[in-house]
C-alpha positions as CSV (number, residue, x, y, z in Angstrom):
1,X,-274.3,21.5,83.1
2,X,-276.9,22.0,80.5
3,X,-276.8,25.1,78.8
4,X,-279.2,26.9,76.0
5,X,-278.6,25.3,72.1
6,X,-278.2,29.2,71.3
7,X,-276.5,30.8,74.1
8,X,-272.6,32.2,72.8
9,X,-270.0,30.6,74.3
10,X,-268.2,33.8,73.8
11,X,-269.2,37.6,75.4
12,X,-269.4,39.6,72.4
13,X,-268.5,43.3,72.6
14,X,-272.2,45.6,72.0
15,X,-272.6,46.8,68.7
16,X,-270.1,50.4,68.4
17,X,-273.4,52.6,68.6
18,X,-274.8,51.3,72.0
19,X,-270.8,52.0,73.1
20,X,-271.6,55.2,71.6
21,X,-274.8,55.7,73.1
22,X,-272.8,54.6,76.8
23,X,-270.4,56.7,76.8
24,X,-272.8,59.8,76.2
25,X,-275.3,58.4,78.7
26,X,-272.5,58.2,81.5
27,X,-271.1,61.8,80.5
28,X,-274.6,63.6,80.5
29,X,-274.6,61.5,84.2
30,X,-271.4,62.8,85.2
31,X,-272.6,66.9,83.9
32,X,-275.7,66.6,85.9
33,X,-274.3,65.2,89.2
34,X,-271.7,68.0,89.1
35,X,-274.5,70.6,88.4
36,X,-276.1,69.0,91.1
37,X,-272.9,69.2,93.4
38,X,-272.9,72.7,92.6
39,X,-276.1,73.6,93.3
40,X,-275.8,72.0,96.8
41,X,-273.0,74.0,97.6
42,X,-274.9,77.2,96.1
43,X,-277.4,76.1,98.7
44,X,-275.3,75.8,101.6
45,X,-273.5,78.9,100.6
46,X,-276.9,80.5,101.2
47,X,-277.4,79.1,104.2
48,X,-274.5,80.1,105.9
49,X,-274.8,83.3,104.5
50,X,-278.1,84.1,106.1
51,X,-276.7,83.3,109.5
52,X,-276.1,86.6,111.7
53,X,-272.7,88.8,111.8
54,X,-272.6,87.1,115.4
55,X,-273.7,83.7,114.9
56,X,-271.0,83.8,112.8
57,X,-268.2,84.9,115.1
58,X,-269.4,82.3,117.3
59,X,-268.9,79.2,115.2
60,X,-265.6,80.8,114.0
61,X,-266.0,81.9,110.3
62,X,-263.7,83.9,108.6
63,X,-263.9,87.7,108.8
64,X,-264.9,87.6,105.0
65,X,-268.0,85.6,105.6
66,X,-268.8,87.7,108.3
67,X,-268.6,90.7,106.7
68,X,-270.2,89.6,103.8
69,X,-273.0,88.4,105.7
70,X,-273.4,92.0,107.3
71,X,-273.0,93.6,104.0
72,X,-275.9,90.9,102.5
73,X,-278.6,91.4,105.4
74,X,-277.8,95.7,105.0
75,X,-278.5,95.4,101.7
76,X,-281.9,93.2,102.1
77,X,-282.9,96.1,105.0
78,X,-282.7,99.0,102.8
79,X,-284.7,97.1,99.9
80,X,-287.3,96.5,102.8
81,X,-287.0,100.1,103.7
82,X,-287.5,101.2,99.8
83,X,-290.3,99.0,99.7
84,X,-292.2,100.4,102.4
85,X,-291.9,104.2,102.0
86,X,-292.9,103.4,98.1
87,X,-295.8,101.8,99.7
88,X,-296.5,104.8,101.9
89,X,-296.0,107.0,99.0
90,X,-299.1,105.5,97.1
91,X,-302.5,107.4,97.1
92,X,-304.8,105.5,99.2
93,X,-307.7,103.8,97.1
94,X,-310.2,104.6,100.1
């Protein structure tokens, strides 16, 4: 076995401010995968939450979810329905 003239014989431990510089690396890591986790779930939550008051029931959801979903898509109808008489309500440009 032939090795280099100047390789250690020895693994030496990395200088304390790469440790340093490790450790923060892996902890900013760790922050942004669990912001990323959370934002999945955030995503998901959506998702179910768009799903109808009877698609719902269907796939067996709690009464909560249902509900809130009802309560979510009645509140996004009456915005609409804001939207639309304000747009009626405008003078017409011809």
């Amino acid at each position: 076995m032939t090795t280099h003239q100047f390789q250690p014989s020895l693994s030496l431990p990395r200088p304390g401010g790469l440790r340093m510089l490790d450790r923060l690396r892996a902890a900013l890591f760790a922050h942004w995968e669990e912001r990323a986790a959370r934002r999945r779930r955030e995503h998901q939550f959506d998702a179910v939450m768009n799903l109808s008051p009877r698609t719902l029931r269907d796939i067996g959801a709690p009464e909560w979810v249902v509900s809130a979903s009802a309560s979510r898509r009645e509140g996004e109808a009456h915005r609409l329905d804001e939207l639309h008489l304000a747009g009626r309500e405008l003078p017409s440009r011809w």
